[in-house]
Each structure stands twice: as C-alpha cells, then as structure tokens.
N, C-alpha and C positions, 0 to 999 in steps of 0.2 A: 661478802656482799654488803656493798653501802645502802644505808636506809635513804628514806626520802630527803631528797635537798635543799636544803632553805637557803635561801639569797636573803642576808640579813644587812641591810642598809640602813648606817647607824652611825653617825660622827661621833659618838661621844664614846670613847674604846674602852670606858672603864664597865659601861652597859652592854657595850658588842660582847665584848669577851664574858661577861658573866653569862648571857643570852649562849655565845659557843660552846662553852664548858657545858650548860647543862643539855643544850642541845646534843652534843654528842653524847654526853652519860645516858639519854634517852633512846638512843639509836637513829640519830639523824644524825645526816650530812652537813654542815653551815658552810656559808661562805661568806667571809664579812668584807664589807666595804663600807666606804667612808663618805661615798660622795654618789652625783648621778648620773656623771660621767663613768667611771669607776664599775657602775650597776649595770650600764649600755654593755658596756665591756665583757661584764659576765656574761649576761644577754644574749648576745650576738655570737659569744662562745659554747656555750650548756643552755638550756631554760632551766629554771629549779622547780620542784614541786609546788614551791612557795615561797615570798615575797615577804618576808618582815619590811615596813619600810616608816623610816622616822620621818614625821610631816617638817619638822624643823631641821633641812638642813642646806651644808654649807651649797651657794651657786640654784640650782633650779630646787624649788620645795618638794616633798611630798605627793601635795596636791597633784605640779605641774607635772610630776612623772608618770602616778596612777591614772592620769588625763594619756598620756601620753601612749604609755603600755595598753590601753584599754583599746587605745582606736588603732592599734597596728594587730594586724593579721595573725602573726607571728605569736605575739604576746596577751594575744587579749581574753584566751580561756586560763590562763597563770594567777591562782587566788593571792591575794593583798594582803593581807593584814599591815593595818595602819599604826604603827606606834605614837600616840601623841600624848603631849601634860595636859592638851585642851582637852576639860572633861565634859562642857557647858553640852545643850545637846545641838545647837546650830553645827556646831565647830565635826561634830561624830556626823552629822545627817551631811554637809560639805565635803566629809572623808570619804561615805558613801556615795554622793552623788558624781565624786569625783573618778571614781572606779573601785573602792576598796571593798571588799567581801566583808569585812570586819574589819574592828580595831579593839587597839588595848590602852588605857589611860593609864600612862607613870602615876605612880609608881605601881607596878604589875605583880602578884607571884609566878612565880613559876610553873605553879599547879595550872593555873586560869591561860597562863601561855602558849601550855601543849593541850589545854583541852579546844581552846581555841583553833589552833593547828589541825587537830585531831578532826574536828567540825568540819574546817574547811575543805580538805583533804577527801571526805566522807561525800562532800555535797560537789565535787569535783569530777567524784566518779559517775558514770550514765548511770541515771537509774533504768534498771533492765526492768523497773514492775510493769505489766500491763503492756498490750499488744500497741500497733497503728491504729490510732483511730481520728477519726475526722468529724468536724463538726460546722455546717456550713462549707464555704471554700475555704477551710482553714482544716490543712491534714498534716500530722505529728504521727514519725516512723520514730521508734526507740529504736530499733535494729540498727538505723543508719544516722538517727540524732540527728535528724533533719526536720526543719517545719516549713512547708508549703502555704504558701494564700497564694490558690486561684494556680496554682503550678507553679511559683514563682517561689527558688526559699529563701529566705528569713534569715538573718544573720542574729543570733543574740546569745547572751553567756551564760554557760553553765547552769547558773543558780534560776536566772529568766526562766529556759529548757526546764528542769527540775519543776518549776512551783505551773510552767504550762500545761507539762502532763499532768500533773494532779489535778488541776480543776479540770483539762478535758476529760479527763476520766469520773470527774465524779462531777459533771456539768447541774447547772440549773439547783445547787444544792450555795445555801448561804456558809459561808467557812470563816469563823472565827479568828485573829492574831494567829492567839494563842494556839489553834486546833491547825493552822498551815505549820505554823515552826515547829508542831510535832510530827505535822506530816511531811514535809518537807524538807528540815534541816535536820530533825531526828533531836540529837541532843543537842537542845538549846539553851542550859541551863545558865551561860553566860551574855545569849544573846538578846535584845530587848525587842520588844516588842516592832517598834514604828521602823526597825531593819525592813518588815514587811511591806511596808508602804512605800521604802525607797523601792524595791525590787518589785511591788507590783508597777511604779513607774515607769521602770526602765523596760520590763516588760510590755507593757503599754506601748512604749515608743517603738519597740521592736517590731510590734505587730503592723507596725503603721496603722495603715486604713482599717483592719481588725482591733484595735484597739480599744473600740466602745464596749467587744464583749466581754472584757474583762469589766463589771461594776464592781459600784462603793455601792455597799448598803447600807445608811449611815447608820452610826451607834453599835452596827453587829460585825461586818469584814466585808466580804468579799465574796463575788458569787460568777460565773463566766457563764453564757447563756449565750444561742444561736438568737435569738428576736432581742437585740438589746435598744431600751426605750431611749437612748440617748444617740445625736448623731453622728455617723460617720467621724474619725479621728484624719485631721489633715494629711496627706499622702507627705511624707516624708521626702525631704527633698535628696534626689538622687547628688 
C-alpha cells in the first residue's frame, strides 16, 4: 500500500529528483513534473495528498497556479506547499495570500520538508474535537464540515474550517499567535507566526457578512464574539 501522494512541481530535475528519492525512502508516493501544464495533467487524473510547487517556473508561475487550484471546486481543499529562493517576507505572505498552506525557502533540509508535509497533512484532516455549535446565525457541524450564516453555507478551506471551530468553541476569549498555531496547527515548529493573520483573512472573507466577528485585538491576537463593535463586513460579491 502506497503512502500519501505528493504532486512535486519542480523544473529544475536535479532538486525533483532529490525531493523523490527521499520522498520515497519516507513512505510517500511522488510524482514529479516539470511544468503547469504537466500538473493540470496529473490533476485531472489522481488529486495527490499534497502539492510541492516551485513559485519560479517554466510558462504560468507558481503563484498563477495556487491562484488557480484554490478557486476550482475540485482542487481547492489540496494543501500547497510553496517552494521558493524568495525568502523576503512580502514574497512568503504573496505565496500565502495566493493559496499556499505553507512554504519552504531554498535551500531546504529535508528534515523541515517532511515535518512541513507532515503539518500540512495533519491540519487537512477534520478536526473531529468538539460537537455543532452555533453562535449568533453563524452555525459549524464538524460531523458534516459545514458552516451555515443564516442557513446558507460557507465555502472556505480546510485550515479557515480548522482555526473557525476553535474560536467558536472557545468564543469571547482573546488567543494569542502563538497560542492559535498550538491549537490549531499543532506542530508549528517551522511555521511563523503572521501565517496567522493570512488565514484569519481568508477566513474573514469567507465568512462574508460574519466577518466582523472574527476581531484584532491589537498587540495581543485574536478574539471571535457574537456583539462584535465593528461593522458588518461587505457581502461578498456572488
């Protein structure tokens, strides 16, 4: 029985192939390609567990694909990991913003490669903690991994899902960085901090019109609350 599958998108073959070698000696699956044409290809054939993908390559970038995989149906709960030499932090927060769960900065080990993996992987799966519960017109089934505003559900990924049921469950309480990415992503020991603040954005947008109750507290994190003092978040345009 094959281990989990990674779709490794990667032009430069002398780093694919290092990446598949140890990928397999771990007990994963690889599959390397070179382009993102090549990745559509895989794509449309298998989904992989996970997505290595190099920001600098030949024809559409990085960027343009995790933009791309993120807004189709199909593809869009498939964790990222970004390979790039940009290590600046604009170039990591644009990787994120662009869809990627994570990245790794060349030059990588290999240790930080599968613990990253290993993360993503982890934070893929539902978390089964904690029952349905609702707060205001805003109700989260873990059973069925659904979020309703007002009956209506909510489209948003994995990691969003994951960090909404933690503050709905421990609501009206302030949550530190540091104290979400233990509760939430578990082992964070490669991932930084301000990953936090991409993903409470996105979840923000997700929520649409619910989006105010998710606050900034400044200086401290983050706090979700039914009377939030700030107004309504633009209804998202269908």
């Amino acid at each position: 029985m094959s281990g989990p599958r990674v779709l490794v998108v990667e032009d430069e073959r002398d780093i694919s192939e290092l990446i598949a070698i140890n990928l397999r000696h771990y007990g994963y699956a690889p599959v390397c390609v070179e382009d993102g044409e090549a990745a559509q290809r895989e794509l449309d054939a298998v989904l992989p567990d996970v997505i290595l993908l190099d920001w600098m390559l030949p024809g559409h970038s990085g960027l343009v694909l995790a933009r791309r995989w993120r807004s189709h149906p199909r593809t869009r709960a498939v964790p990222i990991l970004m390979l790039t030499a940009r290590g600046d932090e604009p170039d990591k927060v644009a990787g994120l913003d662009a869809g990627a769960d994570d990245y790794l900065t060349k030059p990588f080990s290999i240790q930080e490669m599968l613990a990253r993996i290993r993360a993503v992987l982890r934070r893929r799966a539902p978390d089964q903690a904690g029952e349905a519960v609702q707060i205001g017109n805003l109700h989260l089934d873990n059973a069925s991994h659904r979020v309703l505003l007002s009956g209506q559900p909510l489209k948003m990924g994995p990691t969003e899902f994951k960090l909404l049921n933690f503050l709905m469950q421990n609501p009206e309480r302030v949550h530190t960085r540091s104290s979400l990415l233990d509760k939430v992503w578990g082992d964070h020991v490669f991932i930084e901090e301000r990953t936090v603040d991409v993903h409470i954005k996105r979840l923000r947008e997700a929520l649409t019109t619910a989006g105010n109750m998710v606050e900034t507290v400044r200086g401290v994190g983050y706090r979700f609350t039914a009377n939030p003092t700030s107004a309504p978040a633009p209804m998202a345009k269908q």
